[in-house]
ROMAR-434054 format. One record per atom (N, C-alpha, C, O, CB): x, y, z. Coordinates in pm, whole numbers, plus 50000, padded with zeros to 5 digits. Atoms other than C-alpha are relative to their C-alpha. Glycine has a CB too. Layout:
BEGIN
XYZ
...
// end
This chain:
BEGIN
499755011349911
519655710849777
499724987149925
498754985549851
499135001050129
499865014950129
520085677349589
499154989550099
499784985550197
502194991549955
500595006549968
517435656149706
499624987149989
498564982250026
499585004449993
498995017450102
518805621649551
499964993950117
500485000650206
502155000149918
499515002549942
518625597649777
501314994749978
501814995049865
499354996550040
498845008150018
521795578549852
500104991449994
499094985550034
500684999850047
499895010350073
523415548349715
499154987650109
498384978350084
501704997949960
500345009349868
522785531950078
498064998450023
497234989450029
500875010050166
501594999149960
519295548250147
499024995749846
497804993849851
499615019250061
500635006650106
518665536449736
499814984850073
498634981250085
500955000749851
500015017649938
518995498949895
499165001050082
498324992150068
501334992450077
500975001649893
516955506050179
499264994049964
499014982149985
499445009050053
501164997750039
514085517249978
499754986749920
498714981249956
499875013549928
500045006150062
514475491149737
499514987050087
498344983250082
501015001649932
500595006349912
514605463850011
498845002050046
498024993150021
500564999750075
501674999949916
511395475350204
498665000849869
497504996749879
499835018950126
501145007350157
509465474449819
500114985450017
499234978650071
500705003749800
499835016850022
510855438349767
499154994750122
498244986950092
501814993550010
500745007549885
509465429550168
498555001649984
497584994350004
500405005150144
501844998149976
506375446350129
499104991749865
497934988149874
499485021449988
500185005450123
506075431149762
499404983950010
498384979149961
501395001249928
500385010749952
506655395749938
499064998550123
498554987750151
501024994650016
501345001949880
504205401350240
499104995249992
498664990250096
499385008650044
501005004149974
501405390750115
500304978149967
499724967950004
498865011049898
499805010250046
502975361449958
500254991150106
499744979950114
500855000949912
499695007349837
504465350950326
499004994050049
498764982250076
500345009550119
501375004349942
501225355750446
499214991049958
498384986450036
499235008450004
500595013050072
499905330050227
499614990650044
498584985450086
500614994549932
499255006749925
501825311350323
499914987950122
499764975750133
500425008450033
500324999449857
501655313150679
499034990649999
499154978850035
499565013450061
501105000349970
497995312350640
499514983149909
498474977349938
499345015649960
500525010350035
498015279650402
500674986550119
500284975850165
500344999249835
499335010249880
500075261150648
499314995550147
499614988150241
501315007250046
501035006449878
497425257850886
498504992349927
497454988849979
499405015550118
500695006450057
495555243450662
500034984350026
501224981650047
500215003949887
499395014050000
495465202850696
499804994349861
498964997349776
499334990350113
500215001050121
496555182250435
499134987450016
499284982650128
501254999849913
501005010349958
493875152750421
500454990149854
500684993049737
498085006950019
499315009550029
494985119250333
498244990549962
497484989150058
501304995250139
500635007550021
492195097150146
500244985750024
501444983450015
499795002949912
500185013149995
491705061650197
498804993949990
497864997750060
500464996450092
500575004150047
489765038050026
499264986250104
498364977950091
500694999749888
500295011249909
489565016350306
499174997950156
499825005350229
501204996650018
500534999349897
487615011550610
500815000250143
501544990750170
499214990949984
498695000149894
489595022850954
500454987750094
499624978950117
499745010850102
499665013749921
491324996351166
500854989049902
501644980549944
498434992450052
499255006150129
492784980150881
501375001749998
501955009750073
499555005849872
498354997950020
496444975850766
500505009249995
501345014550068
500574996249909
499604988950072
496405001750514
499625009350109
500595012150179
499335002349855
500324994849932
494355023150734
501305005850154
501895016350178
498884991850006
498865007049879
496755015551042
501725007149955
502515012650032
500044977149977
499035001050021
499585019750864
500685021149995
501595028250036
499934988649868
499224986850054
499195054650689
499355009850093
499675020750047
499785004349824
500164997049855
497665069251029
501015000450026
501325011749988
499364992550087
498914999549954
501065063451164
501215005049932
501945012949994
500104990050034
499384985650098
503155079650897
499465012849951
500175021849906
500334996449880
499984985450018
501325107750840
499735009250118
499855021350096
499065003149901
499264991049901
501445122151175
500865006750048
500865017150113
500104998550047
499134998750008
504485118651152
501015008649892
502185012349904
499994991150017
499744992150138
504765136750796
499605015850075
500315025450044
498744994049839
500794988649980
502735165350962
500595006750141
500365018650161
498364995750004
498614994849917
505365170651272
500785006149871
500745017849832
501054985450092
499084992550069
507775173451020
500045009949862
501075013749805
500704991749984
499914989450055
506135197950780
499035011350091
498435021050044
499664997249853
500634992149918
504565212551103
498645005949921
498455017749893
501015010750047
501114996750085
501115209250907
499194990550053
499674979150059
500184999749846
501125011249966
497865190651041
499664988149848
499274989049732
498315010750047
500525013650167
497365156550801
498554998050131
498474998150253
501714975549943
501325011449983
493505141150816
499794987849967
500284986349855
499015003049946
500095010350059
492905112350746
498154995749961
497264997450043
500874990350097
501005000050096
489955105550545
499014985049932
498874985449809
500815006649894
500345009350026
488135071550506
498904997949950
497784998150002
500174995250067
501555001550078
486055064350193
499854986049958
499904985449835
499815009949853
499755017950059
486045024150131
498734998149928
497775005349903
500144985450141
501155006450135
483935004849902
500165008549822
500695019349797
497925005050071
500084997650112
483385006449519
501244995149981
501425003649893
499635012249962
498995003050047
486614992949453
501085013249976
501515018049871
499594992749890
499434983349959
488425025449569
499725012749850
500315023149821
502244998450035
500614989150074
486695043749298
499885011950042
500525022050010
498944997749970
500204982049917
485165071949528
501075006350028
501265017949992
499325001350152
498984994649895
488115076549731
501205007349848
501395019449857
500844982750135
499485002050097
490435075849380
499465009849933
500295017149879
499954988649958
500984988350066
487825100049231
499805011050030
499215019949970
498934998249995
500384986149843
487785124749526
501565010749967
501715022649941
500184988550258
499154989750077
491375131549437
500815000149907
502005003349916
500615004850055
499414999450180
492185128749063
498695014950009
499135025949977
499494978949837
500714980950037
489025161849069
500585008150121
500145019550126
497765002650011
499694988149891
490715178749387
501275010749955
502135005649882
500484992050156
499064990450038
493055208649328
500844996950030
500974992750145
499985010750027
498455008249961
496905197949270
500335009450095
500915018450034
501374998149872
499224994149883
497965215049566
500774992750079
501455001150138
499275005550082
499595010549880
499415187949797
498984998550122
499144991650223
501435005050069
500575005749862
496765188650025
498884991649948
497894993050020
499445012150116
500985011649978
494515161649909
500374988949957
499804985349854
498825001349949
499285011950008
496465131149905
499174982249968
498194981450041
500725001150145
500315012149985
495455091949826
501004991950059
502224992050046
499644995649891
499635016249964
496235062249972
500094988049884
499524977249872
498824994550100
499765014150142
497365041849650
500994990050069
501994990950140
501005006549816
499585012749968
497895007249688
500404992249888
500725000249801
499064993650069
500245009050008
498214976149518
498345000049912
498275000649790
500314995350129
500894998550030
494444976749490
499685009749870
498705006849802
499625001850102
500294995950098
494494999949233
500424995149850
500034996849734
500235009850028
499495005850136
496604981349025
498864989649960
498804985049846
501614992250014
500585016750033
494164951349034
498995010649935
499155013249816
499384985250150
500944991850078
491404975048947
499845008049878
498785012449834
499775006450058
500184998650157
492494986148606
499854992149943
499544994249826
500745004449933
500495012750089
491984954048501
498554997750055
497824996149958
501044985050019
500555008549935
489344942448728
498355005149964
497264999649972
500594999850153
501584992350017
486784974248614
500105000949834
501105003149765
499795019350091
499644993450178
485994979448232
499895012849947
500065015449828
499164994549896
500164985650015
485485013248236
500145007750158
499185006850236
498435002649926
499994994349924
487125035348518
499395015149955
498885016549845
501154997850045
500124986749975
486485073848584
501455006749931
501355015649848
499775002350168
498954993549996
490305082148560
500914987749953
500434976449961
500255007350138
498885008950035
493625062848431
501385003550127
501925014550137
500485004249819
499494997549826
495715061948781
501524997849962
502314994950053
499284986150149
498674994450027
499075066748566
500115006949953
501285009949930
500734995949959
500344986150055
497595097648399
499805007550098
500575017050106
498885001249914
500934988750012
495305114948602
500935002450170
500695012950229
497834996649975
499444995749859
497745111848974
501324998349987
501824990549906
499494992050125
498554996249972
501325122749086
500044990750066
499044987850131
500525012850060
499505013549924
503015092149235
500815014450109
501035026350085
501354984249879
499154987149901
504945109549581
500784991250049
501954994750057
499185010050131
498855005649993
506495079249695
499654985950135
498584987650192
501225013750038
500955015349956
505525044649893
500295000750110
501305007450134
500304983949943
500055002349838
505135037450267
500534989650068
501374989750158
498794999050044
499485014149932
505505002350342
499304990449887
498274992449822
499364996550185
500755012150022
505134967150206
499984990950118
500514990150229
500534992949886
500735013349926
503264935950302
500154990649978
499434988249881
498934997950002
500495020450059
503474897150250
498774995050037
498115000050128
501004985950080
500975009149989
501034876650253
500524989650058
501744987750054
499404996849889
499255010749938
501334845750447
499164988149949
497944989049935
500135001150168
500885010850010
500384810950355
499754990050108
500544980750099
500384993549900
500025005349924
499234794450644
498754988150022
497704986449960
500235008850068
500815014150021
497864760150781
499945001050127
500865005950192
500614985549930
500065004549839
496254750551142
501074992950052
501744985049986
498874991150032
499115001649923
498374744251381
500944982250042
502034977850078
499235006550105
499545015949985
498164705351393
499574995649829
499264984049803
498864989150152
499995012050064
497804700451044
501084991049957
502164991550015
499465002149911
498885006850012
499684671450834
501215006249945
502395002849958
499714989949935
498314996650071
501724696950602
500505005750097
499855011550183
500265010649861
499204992749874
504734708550821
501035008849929
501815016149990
500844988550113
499064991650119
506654724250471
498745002349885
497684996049884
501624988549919
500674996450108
505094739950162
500644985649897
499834976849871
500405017949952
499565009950085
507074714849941
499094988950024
498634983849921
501434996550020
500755014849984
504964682950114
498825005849980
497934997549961
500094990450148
501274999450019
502084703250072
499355002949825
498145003349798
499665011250104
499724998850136
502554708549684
499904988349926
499214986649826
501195005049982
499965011350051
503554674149640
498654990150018
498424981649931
501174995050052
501325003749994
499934662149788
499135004649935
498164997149923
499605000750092
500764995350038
498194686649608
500014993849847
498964989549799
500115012850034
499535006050097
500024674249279
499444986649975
498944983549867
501245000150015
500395014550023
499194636549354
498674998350029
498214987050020
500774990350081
501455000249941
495444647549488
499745015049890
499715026749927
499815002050219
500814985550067
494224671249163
498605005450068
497874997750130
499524996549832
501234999449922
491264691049291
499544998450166
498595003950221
499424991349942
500205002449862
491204681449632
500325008050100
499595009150199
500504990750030
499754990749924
493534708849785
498595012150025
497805015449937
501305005249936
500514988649984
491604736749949
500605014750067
501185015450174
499084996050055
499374989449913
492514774150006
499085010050021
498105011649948
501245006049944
501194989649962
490684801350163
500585013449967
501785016049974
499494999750167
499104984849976
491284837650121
498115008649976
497035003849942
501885005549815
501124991250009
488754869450127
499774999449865
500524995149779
500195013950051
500424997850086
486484878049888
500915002349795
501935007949755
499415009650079
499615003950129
487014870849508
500225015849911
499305024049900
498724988949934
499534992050057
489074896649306
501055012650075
501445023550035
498935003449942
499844989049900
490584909949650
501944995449947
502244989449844
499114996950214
498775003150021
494684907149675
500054987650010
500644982049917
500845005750071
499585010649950
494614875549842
499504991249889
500244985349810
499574997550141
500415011850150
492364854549579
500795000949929
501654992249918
498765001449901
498534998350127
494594870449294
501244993150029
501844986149948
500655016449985
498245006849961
497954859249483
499604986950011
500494978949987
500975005250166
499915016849975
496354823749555
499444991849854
499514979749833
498814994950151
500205005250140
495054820749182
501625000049926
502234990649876
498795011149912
498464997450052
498574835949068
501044982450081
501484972650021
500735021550102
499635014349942
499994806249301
499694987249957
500584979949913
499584999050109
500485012150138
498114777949126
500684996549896
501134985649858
498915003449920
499544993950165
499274793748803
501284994950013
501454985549935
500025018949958
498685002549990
503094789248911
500494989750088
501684986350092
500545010750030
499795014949973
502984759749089
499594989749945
500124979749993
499704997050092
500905006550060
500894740848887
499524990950046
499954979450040
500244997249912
500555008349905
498674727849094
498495003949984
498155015749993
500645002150148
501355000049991
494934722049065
499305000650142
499424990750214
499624988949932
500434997449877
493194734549369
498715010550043
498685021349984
501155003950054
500994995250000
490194747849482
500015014950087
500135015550209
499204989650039
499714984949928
490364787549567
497915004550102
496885008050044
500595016849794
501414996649922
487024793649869
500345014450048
501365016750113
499584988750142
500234983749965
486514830949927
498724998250086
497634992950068
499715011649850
500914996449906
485164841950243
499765017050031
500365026049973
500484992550124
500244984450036
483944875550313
500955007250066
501255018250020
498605006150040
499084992749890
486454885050611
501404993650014
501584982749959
499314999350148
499235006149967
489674878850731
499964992250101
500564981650082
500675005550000
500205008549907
488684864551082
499314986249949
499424976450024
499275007050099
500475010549998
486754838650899
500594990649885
500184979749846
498705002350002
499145007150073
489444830650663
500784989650096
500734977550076
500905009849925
499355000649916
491644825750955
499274982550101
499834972550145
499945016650062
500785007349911
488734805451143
499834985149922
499964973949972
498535008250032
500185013250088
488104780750850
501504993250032
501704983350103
499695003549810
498525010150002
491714768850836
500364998150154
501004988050185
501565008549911
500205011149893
491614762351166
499184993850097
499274991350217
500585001050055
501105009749981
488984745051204
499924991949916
498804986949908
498855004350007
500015006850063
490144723750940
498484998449833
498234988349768
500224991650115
501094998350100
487104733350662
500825003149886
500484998049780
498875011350032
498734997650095
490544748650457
500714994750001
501194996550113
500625008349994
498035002249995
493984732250397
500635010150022
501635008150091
500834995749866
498744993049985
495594765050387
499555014949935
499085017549825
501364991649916
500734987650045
494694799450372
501355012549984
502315014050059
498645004650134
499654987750088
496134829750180
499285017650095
498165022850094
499034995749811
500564988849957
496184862350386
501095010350051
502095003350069
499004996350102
499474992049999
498074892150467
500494996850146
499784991350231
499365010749955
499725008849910
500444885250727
499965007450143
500185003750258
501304993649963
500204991849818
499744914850986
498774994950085
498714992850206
499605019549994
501505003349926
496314905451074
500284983550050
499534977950131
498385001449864
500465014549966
497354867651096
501204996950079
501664985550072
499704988849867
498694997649907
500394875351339
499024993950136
499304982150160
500755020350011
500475002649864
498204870651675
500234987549991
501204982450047
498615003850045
499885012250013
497554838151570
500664988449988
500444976950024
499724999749959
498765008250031
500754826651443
500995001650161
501804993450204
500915007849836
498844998249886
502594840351769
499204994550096
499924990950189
500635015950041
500985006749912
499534825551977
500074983849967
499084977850009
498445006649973
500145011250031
500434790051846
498674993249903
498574981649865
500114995650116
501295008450091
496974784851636
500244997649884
499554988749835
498705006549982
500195003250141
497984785251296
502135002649974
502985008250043
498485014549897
498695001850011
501474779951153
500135001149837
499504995149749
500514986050073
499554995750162
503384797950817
501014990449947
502074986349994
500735015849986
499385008450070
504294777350569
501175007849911
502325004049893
498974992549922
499114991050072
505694806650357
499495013049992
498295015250007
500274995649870
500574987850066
505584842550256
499925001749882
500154990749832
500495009650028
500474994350101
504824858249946
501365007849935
501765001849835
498765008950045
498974991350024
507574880149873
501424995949985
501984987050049
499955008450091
498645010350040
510894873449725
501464999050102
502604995050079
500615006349843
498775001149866
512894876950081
498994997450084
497794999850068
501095014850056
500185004349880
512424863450404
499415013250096
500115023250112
501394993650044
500034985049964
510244890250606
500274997950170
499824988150229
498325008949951
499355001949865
512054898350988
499204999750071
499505001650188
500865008050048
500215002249855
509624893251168
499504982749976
498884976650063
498665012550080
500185016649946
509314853851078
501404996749955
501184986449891
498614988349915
498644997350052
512854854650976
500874978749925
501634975049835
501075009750195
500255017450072
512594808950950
499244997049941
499234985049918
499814989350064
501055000450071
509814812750766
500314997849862
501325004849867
499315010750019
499025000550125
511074805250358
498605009149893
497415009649923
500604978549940
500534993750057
509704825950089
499144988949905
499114977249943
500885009649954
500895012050089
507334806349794
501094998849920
501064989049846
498415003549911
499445003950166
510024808949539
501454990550094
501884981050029
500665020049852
499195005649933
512814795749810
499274977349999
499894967049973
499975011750169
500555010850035
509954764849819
499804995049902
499074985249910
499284999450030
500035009450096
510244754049482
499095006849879
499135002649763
499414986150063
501194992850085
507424777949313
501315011249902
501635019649986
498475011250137
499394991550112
509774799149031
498705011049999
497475010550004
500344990349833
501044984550072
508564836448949
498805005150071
497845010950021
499194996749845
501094997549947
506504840649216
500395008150100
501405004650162
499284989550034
499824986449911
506384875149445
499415007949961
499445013949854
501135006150015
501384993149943
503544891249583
500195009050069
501415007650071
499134992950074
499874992949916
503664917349810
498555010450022
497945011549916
501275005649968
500604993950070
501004941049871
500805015650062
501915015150116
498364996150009
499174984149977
502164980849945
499315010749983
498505011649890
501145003349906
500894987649970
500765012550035
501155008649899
502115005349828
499745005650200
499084992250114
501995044649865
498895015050014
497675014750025
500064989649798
500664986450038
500865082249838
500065008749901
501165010549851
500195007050070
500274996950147
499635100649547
499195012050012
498445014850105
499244988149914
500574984749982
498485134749473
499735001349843
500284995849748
501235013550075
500555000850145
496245147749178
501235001649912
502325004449961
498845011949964
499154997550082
498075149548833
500275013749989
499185018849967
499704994949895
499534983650033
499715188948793
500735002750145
501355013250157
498445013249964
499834999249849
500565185549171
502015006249947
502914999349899
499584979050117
498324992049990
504255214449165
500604987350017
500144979350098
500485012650148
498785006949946
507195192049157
500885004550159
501654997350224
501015002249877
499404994149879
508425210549454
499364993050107
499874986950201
499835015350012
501035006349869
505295199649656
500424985649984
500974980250081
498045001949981
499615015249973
505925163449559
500984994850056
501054984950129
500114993849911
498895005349900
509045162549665
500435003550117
501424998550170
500965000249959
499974994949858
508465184249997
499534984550067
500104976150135
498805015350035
500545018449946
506145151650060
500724988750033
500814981950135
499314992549899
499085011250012
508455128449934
500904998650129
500864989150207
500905001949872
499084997749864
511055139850208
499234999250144
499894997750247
500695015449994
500655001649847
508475138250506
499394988449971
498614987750066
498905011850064
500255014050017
507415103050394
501584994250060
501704986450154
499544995849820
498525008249988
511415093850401
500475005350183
501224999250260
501515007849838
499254999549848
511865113450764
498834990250137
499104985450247
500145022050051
500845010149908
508435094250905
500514984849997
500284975450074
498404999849950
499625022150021
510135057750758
501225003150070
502024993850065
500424988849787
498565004949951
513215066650944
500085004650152
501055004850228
501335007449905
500134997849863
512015076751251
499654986650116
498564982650158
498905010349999
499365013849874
513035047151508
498694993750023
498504983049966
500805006050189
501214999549918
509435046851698
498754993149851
498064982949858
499715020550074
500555001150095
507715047951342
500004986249908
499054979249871
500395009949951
499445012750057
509965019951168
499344988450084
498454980450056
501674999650009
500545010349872
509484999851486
498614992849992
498314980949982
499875008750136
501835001049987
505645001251498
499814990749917
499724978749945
498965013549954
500025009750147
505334988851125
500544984949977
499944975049934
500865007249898
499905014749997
507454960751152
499334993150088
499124981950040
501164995950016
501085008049896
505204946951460
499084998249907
498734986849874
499355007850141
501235003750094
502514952551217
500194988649868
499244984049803
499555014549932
499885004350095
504074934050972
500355004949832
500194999949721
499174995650024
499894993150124
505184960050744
500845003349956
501325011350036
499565007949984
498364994450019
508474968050568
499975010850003
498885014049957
500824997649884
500434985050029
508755005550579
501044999249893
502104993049908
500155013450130
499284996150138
510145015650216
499835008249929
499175006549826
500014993349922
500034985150071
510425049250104
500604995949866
501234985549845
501005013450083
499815000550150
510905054349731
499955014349935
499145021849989
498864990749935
500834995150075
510795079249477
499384999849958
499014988549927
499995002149961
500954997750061
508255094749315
499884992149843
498884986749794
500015013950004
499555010450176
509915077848925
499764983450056
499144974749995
502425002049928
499765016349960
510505043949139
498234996450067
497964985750122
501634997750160
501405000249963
506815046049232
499104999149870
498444988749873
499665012950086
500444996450115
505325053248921
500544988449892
499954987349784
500465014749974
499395010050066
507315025148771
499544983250078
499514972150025
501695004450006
500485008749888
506125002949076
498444995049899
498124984349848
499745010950183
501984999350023
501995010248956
499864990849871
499104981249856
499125020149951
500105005850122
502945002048588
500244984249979
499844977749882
500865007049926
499135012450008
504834968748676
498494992650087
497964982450043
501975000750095
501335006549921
501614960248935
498754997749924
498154987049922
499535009250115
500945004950075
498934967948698
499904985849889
498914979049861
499835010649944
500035011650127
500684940648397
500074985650116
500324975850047
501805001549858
499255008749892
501384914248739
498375002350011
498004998049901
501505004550130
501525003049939
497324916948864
499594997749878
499244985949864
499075011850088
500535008550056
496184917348522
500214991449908
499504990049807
499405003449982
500145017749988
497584882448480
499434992450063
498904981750035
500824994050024
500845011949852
496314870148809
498875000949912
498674990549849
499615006850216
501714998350032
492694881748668
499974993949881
498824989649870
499275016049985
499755009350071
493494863748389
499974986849993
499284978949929
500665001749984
499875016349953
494394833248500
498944995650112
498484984350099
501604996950070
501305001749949
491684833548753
498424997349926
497354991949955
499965010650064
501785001150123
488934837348447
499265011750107
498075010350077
498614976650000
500824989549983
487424868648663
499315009949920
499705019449853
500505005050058
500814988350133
485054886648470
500295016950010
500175019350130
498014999350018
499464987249935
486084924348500
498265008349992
497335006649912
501635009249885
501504994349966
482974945748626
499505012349950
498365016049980
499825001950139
// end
């Protein structure tokens, strides 16, 4: 009796090896997918950044049907947070919050932990920000141009406020100096409410600050934008003129969130990411939100990201440059 199986029942067998072969691998799987992926941030919650990538990665985590955390380590000049995952296992689940801020901080520290175009996978950017330059509500400038031309004929005398010294805003209002050429006195306060509070209360001419947080104010009549930062007009002040539209050449600021995963992180995983970053920026509700906040949503690649960091780090350290900041 020929006990062979047949060509058909050869396939069976073969199939139910191959399933049972992949079973455990499924199960993996399965079992890593309930895992959450946890999203670092360097920043304290309530915040822009904070604010911002809260609201896209919920939205990332619908659409890879995976719990995101979010994770808030601020201070040190996002060292910790930055440090937490350049040593975490490239897997995709321990994500940063790269900004802006990190670019200023290869210049700004003289000795980091990690090199943040070595040691992390760029995945692909969230949103940008302008900065706004704004003046109380009744003061005399009513254009950036008349307020340039006073500062010009009054060396020294202008005053601008922005947070703490070496933060975005100082850098963009030293960088501003630099390309307007204008002698002016840069006052760093510790907060944004009391950036906000000086200039109108007249103690500032004109304060330097990110333009989500200084939206209440501007749509509440207290303080009034002279310009943004950025080399287009942003929609939600849409008469508002940019700095380089006012007469300032070569000047565009922005600041911009962005997500990043240790260096070795699978190409596959980066670009699973990549694609649930691009379906959270295009989700109606999501987009929406952001621009109220003041935020462009702008997905990118992972190359166009990575090309972003390199172009930010030589752009901050000029500002720190031209500021004379000592790096720490």
């Amino acid at each position: 009796m020929n006990t062979a199986p047949t060509n058909r029942a050869r396939r069976a067998l073969l199939a139910a090896a191959a399933a049972a072969a992949a079973a455990p691998h499924a199960f993996a799987q399965s079992q890593a997918s309930d895992r959450p992926v946890t999203v670092i941030v360097p920043f304290a919650a309530g915040g822009i950044a904070d604010l911002t990538v809260r609201l896209v990665a919920r939205t990332m985590g619908q659409a890879l049907d995976q719990p995101f955390v979010v994770d808030n380590r601020p201070g040190a000049g996002g060292i910790v947070a930055t440090s937490a995952v350049v040593n975490a296992a490239p897997d995709g689940r321990t994500l940063l919050l790269l900004s802006n801020a990190n670019a200023i901080s290869a210049t700004l520290f003289r000795k980091l932990p990690y090199d943040v175009t070595r040691d992390l996978a760029p995945i692909g950017t969230l949103g940008f920000f302008d900065l706004a330059l704004c003046v109380d509500a009744g003061s005399r400038f009513r254009e950036l141009p008349e307020l340039l031309a006073w500062a010009r004929a009054n060396p020294g005398k202008l005053t601008i406020g922005t947070i703490s010294i070496g933060s975005t805003q100082h850098l963009a209002a030293e960088l501003f100096k630099s390309r307007a050429g204008i002698d002016a006195v840069v006052v760093p306060y510790k907060a944004t409410p009391a950036v906000l509070g000086a200039v109108r209360s007249g103690e500032i001419d004109l304060a330097f600050e990110i333009l989500g947080p200084a939206l209440p104010q501007i749509s509440g009549g207290g303080i009034r934008p002279l310009a943004v930062t950025s080399a287009r007009r942003n929609r939600v002040l849409p008469t508002t003129p940019t700095v380089q539209e006012a007469g300032v050449r070569n000047y565009d600021v922005a600041s911009w969130n962005a997500l990043a995963a240790p260096a070795g992180t699978p190409a596959g995983t980066v670009q699973r990411l990549n694609a649930a970053i691009r379906t959270a920026l295009t989700t109606p509700q999501v987009a929406q939100r952001l621009l109220e906040m003041g935020v462009r949503p702008q997905a990118g690649t992972p190359a166009e990201l990575g090309i972003l960091l390199e172009g930010e780090i030589r752009r901050w350290a000029e500002a720190i440059a031209v500021a004379k900041v000592e790096p720490q």
